[in-house]
N, C-alpha and C positions, 0 to 999 in steps of 0.2 A: 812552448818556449818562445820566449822575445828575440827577435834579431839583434845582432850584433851591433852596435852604434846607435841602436834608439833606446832611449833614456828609461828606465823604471820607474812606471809610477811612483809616487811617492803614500803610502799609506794613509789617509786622513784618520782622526783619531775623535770621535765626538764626547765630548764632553758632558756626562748627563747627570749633574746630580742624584737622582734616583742612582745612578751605579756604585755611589759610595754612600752606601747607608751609616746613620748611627747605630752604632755597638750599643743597641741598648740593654744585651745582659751584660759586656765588661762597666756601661753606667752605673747601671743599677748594683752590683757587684760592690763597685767602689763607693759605691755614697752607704751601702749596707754594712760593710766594713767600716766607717769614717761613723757611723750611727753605733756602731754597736760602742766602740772605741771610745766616742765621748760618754753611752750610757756606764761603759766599766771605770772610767777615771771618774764620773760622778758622784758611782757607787764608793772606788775606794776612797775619796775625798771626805766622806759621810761617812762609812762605817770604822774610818780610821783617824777621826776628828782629836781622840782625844790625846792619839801620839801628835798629830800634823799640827796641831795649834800651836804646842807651844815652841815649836823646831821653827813654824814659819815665823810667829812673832819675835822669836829670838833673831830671825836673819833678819825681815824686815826691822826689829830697835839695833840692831850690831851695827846693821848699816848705815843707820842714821847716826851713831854716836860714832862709828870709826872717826869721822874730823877730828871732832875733842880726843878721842884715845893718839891719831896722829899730832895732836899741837902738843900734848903731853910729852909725846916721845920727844918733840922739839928742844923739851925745856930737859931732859935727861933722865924723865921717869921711865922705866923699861914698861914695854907694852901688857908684861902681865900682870905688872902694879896695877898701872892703868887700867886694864881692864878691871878689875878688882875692884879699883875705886869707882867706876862707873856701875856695875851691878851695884855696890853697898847703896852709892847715893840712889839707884834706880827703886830700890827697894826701900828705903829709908823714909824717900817722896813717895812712894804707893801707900806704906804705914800710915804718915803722916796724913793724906788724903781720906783715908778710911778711916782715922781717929775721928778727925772734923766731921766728917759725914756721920760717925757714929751716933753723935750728940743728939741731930734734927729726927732721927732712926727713932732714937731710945725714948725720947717726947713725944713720937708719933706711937708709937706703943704703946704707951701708959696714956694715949686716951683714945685707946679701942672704944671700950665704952659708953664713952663721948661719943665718936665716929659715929657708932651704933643709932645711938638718940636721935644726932644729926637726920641719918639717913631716911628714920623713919616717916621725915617730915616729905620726903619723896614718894610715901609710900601712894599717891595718889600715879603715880607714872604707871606703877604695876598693873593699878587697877586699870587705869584707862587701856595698857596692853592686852589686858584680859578681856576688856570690852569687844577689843579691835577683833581676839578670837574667838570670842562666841556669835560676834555677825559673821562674819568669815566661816563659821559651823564648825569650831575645831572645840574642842569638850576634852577642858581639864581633868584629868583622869582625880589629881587632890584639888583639896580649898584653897584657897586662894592664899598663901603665904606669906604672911609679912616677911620684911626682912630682918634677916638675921641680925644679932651685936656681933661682932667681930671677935673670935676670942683669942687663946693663946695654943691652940690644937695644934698650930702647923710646927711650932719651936723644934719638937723632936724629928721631925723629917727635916727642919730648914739646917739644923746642925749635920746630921748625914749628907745634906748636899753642897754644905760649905766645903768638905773636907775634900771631896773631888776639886775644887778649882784649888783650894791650900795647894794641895797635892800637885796640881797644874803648875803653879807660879812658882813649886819652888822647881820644877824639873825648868822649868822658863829658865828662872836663874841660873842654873846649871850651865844649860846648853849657851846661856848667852855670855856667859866667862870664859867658854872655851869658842864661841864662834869668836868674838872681840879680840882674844891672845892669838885667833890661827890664823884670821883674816889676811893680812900680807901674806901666809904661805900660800894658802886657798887661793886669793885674788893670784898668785902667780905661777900655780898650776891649773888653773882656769882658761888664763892666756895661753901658755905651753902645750898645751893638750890639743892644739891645732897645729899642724901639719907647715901653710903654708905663712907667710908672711902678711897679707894683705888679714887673712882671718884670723889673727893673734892681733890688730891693731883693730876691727871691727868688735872682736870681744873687750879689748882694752876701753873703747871708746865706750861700750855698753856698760860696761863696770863703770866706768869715770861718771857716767849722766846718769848711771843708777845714785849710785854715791851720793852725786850734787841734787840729784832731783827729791830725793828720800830726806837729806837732809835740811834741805827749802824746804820741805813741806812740815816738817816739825817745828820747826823755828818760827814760821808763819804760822803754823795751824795752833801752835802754845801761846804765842803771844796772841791771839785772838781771842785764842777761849781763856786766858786768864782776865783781859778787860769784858769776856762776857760774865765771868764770874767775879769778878769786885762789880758789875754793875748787878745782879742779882744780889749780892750779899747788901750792897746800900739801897735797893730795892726794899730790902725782906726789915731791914735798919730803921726806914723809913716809913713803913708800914705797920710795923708793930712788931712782926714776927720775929719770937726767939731765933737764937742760936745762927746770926746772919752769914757770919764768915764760916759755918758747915754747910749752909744753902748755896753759900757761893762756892765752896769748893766743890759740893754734889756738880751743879749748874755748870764750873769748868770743866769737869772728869766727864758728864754727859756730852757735854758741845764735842768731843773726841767723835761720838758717832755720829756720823752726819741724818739729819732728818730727826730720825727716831730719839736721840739722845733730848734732843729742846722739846718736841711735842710728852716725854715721858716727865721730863722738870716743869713744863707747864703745868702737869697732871700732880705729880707731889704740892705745887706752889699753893694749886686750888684746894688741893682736901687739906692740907695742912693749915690753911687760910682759911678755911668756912669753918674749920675745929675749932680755933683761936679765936676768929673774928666773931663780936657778939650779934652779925648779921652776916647772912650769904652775899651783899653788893661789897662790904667791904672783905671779906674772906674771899673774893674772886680778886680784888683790887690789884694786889703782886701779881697773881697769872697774868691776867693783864696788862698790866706795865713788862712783864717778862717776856710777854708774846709780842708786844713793839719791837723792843730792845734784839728779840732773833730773828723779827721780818728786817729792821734794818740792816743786820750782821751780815743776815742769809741774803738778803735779796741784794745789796749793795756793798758793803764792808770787802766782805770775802771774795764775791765775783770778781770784785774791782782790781783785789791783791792778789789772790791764787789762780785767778783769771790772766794776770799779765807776766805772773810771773812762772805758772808751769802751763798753762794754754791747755786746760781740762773743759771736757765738753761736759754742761750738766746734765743731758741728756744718761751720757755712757756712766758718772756719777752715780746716779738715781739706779742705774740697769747693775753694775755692781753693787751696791748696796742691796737691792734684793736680793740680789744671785747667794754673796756672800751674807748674806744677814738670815737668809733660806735656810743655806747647807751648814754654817756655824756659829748659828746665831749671835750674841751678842761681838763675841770678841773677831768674829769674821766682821760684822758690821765695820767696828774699829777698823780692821785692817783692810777695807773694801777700796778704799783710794787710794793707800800706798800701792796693793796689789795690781789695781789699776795702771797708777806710774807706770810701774814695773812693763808691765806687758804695751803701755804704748810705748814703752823706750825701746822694745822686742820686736813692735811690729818695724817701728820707724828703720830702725838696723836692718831688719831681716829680711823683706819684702823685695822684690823685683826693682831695681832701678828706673825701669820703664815707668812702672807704676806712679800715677800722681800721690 
């Protein structure tokens, strides 16, 4: 024992790194939990495509048309007129777009045939392929195949697989009359459904910049691809090729998907163009002029516009568009940027304040 009136040491405490080890089975734990979680939402996102599509694209267009369904209400149209009349026209302009595009369709048809002839004047490519494999030591099991004439084989399958997206567009319809008429209840149980004050004005502010940003981005993204498509349709005018204002509407409804929409219209421009044209330099001549007209869109137009006005990286772009063009193909591509928006509007709100 210590005598009375002298002081107790005071205990030192040393401080040793090694004494406070990482948890690396609660790590590893949690990153295996956070792994398995994205591989299950990836799954249900994929195997549940053909409900999720047309629910998302109905939220994603509801939201972009709510403005005009709001100025409507402005002038005394009730909101479920309103909506009404925006599905009719929605649908009216998709009709309309697929009449036009029909035309350049049905002319591409009726010269399979043709196409066929064409192709065969390629047939020196096969061979030189075939060259490439027998130095190589690889031994065609058949003879060497010409190619094919393209014929009419696929129609009865192409009619069975129309009838799933019919089937899609019109439940789209559906659901986007009744998201359009609920919208203001939704949007204000949305808000409500939080507890405190500060996180009903975070969710309001996320709603608001959803709204605004979704709808920039149509307004912008439609007036572009319509001057990209009257510049293909006087392209195709100018060029020779029939049926120019279907070219140009294909050309505008493509420019919807970023990337792959111009490089797939390049590819119609060209084979439809070496059909027609009575040489392959002038039947490439529209892709051509078509593939200027979407380097200067893509590379300067656009950046310059949807660059200033919602501040999109085209890195993260390019990384949605695969992701979503991967898991739902065509009509995810479509919706790759808006879903984009969406979730930087989610990070920007959600994220740590600290955080840069």
């Amino acid at each position: 024992m210590l005598r009375e009136g002298r002081p107790r040491p005071i205990p030192t405490v040393v401080v040793d790194e090694e004494s406070n080890p990482i948890d690396w089975q609660r790590l590893t734990a949690t990153f295996s939990q956070l792994t398995i979680a994205l591989i299950a939402t990836g799954a249900f996102l994929y195997f549940a495509r053909e409900l999720l599509i047309p629910i998302v694209t109905a939220f994603v267009v509801g939201v972009m048309m709510s403005p005009v369904a709001k100025r409507l209400e402005a002038y005394g149209v009730p909101r479920v007129v309103s909506a009404a009349l925006i599905v009719l026209g929605t649908a009216l302009l998709v009709a309309l777009v697929a009449l036009l595009i029909a035309s350049p369709v049905t002319e591409l048809g009726g010269k399979l045939p043709q196409i066929g002839e064409k192709l065969r004047s390629f047939q020196w490519v096969i061979d030189f392929i075939h060259r490439i494999e027998w130095s190589l030591g690889v031994n065609p099991d058949e003879a060497k195949p010409a190619l094919p004439i393209p014929g009419i084989d696929w129609a009865p399958a192409a009619i069975g697989y129309v009838s799933v997206p019919l089937t899609g567009f019109l439940y789209f319809l559906v659901v986007l009359l009744l998201f359009i008429s609920w919208w203001p209840d939704l949007r204000k149980g949305l808000v409500m459904v939080f507890a405190s004050r500060d996180s009903r004005l975070t969710a309001l502010r996320i709603l608001n910049e959803t709204e605004a940003g979704l709808a920039s981005y149509l307004l912008t993204v439609a007036c572009i691809n319509v001057c990209v498509g009257v510049a293909a349709g006087l392209i195709c005018w100018a060029t020779g090729l029939p049926f120019p204002i279907g070219f140009g509407a294909l050309a505008a409804t493509l420019n919807f998907i970023p990337i792959l929409g111009p490089l797939l219209m390049i590819g119609v421009l060209a084979i439809f163009g070496a059909v027609t044209a009575p040489t392959i330099g002038l039947g490439l001549l529209p892709a051509g002029l078509f593939m200027l007209v979407v380097f200067v869109e893509g590379q300067f137009i656009t950046p310059a516009i949807i660059g200033r006005r919602l501040e999109i990286n085209s890195l993260a772009v390019l990384l949605s568009l695969l992701f979503w063009g991967w898991l739902w193909g065509p009509m995810g591509a479509f919706l790759s940027s808006p879903l984009l928006i969406v979730g930087l509007i989610l990070i920007a709100h959600l994220k740590p304040e600290g955080d840069a």
